[in-house]
C-alpha positions in Angstrom: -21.7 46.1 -37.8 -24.0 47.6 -35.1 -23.0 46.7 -31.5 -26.3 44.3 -31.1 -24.4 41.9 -34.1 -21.2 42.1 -32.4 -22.8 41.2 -29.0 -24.2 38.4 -30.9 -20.9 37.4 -33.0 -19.0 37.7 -29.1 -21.8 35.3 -27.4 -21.6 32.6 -30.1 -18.0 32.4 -30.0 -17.7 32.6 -26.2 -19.9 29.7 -26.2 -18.0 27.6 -29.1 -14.9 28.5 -26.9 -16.4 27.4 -23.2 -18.0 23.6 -25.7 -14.4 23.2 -27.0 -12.9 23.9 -23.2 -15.9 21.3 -21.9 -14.6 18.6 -24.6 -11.5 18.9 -24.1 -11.6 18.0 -20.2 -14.1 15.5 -21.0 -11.6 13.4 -23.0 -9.1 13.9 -20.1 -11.0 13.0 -17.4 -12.0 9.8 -19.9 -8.3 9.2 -21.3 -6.6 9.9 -18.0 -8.5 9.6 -15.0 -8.6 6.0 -15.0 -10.6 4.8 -11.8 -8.4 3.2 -9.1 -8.6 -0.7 -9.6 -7.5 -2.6 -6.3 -7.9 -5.7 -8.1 -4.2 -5.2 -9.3 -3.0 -6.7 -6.2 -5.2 -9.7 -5.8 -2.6 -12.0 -7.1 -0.3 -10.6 -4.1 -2.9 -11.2 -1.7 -4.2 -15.0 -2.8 -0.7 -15.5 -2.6 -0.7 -14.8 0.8 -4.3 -15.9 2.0 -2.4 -19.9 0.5 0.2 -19.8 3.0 -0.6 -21.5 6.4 1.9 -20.2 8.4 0.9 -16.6 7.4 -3.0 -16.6 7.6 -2.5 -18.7 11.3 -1.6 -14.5 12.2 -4.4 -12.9 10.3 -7.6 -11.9 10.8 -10.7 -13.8 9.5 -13.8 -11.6 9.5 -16.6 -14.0 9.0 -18.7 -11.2 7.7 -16.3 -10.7 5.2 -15.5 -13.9 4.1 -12.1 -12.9 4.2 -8.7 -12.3 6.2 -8.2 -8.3 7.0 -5.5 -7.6 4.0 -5.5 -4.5 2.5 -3.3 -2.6 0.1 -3.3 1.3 0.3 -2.0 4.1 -2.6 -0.3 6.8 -1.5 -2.5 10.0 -2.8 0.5 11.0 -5.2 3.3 9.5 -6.9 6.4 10.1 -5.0 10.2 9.3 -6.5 11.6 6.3 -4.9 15.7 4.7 -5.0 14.2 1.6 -6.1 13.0 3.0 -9.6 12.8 5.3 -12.1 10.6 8.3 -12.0 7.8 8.8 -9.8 5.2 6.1 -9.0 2.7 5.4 -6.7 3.9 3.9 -3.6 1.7 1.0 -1.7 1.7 -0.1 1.8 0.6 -3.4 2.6 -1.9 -3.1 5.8 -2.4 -6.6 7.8 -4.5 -6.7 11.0 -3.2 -9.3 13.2 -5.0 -11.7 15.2 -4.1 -13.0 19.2 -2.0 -15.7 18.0 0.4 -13.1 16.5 0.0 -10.9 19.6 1.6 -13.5 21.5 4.0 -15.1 19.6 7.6 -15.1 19.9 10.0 -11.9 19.0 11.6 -13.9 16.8 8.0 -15.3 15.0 6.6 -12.1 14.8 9.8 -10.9 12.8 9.8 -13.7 10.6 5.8 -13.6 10.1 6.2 -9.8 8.8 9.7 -10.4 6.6 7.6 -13.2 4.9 5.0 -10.8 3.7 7.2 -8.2 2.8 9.1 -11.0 0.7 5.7 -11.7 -1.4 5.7 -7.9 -2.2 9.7 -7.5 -2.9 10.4 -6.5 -6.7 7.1 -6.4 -7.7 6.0 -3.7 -9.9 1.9 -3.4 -8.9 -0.5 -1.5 -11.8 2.2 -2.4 -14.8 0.3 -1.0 -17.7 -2.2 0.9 -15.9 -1.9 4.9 -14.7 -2.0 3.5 -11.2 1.5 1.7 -11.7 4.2 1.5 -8.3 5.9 -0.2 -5.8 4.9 -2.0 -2.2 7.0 -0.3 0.1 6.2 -1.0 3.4 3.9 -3.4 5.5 1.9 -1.8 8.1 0.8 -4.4 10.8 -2.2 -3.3 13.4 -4.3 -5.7 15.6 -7.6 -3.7 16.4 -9.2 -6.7 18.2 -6.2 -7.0 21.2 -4.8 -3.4 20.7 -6.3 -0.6 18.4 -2.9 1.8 19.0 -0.8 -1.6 18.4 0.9 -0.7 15.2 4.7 -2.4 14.0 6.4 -1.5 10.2 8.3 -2.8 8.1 10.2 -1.6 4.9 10.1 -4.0 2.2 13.6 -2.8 0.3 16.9 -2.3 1.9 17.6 -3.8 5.4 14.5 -5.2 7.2 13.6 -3.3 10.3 10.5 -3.8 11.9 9.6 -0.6 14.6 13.4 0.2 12.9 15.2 -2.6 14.3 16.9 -5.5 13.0 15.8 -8.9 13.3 19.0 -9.1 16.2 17.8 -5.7 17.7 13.9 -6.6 17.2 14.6 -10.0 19.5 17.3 -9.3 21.8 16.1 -10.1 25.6 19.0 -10.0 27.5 22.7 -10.8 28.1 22.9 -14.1 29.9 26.1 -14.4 32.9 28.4 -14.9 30.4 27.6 -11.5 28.4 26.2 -13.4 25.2 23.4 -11.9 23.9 20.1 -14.2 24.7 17.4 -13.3 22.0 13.2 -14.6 21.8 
């Protein structure tokens, strides 16, 4: 075989090999890389958006037609004591409105727990590559404050800015040393 043919021979199977390596990452990007569908926690968030005594807090952007509720996916899947093998973790983000900013301790507390109870033991993505867990709720209020930002875990003990609901609302200790809370 003279070296021209062998070129030849070398060319055509360099460029078999480099259309069988171009396939085969085409059907992974097509089998695997599923696109990120948010629409996996609408459910969660209608479920909030029907509760009065939560959306009275919220945000309504008129442009929008909607209350400021958002759900974001960590960028990998992390392990987490609340299940098995690594998932993608998702924090619930809620921009607040005045009517939050000035309510009690003790309202502002119960307003976050009551989210984080819609999102507790709830498996998000089930079936889908995107699948995980809610595990925290992130609350911000751009409008009154854009550095105010609170959180709350949504397993374990509930601690919001990592204090208890007692901690969270504790004013003072009246004359008789009991604790007076908001």
């Amino acid at each position: 075989m003279t070296p021209q043919k062998e070129r030849g021979s070398l060319v055509k199977y360099k460029t078999k090999f480099v259309c069988l390596i171009m396939l085969i990452v085409a059907f992974i990007l097509t089998a695997c890389g599923a696109e990120y569908d948010s629409s996996i926690h609408d459910a969660k968030i209608a479920e909030i958006n029907n509760n009065s005594d939560l959306t009275k807090y919220i945000n309504y952007y008129e442009a929008l037609g909607k209350n400021d509720i958002m759900i974001i996916k960590s960028e990998d899947k992390e392990e987490s004591e609340f299940t098995d093998g690594k998932v993608y973790q998702y924090t619930v983000l809620i921009d607040v409105n005045s009517n939050f900013m000035t309510a009690s301790r003790s309202n502002q507390f119960d307003f976050v727990s009551k989210v984080a109870d819609i999102f507790e033991d709830t498996v998000a993505g089930e079936g889908t590559s995107f699948v995980g867990i809610y595990d925290k709720v992130l609350i911000t209020s751009r409008d009154n404050d854009p550095e105010y930002m609170k959180v709350m875990n949504i397993h374990g003990v509930r601690k919001l800015d990592r204090k208890t609901r007692d901690e969270y609302t504790f004013v003072y200790y009246d004359s008789k040393g009991n604790p007076v809370y908001d």
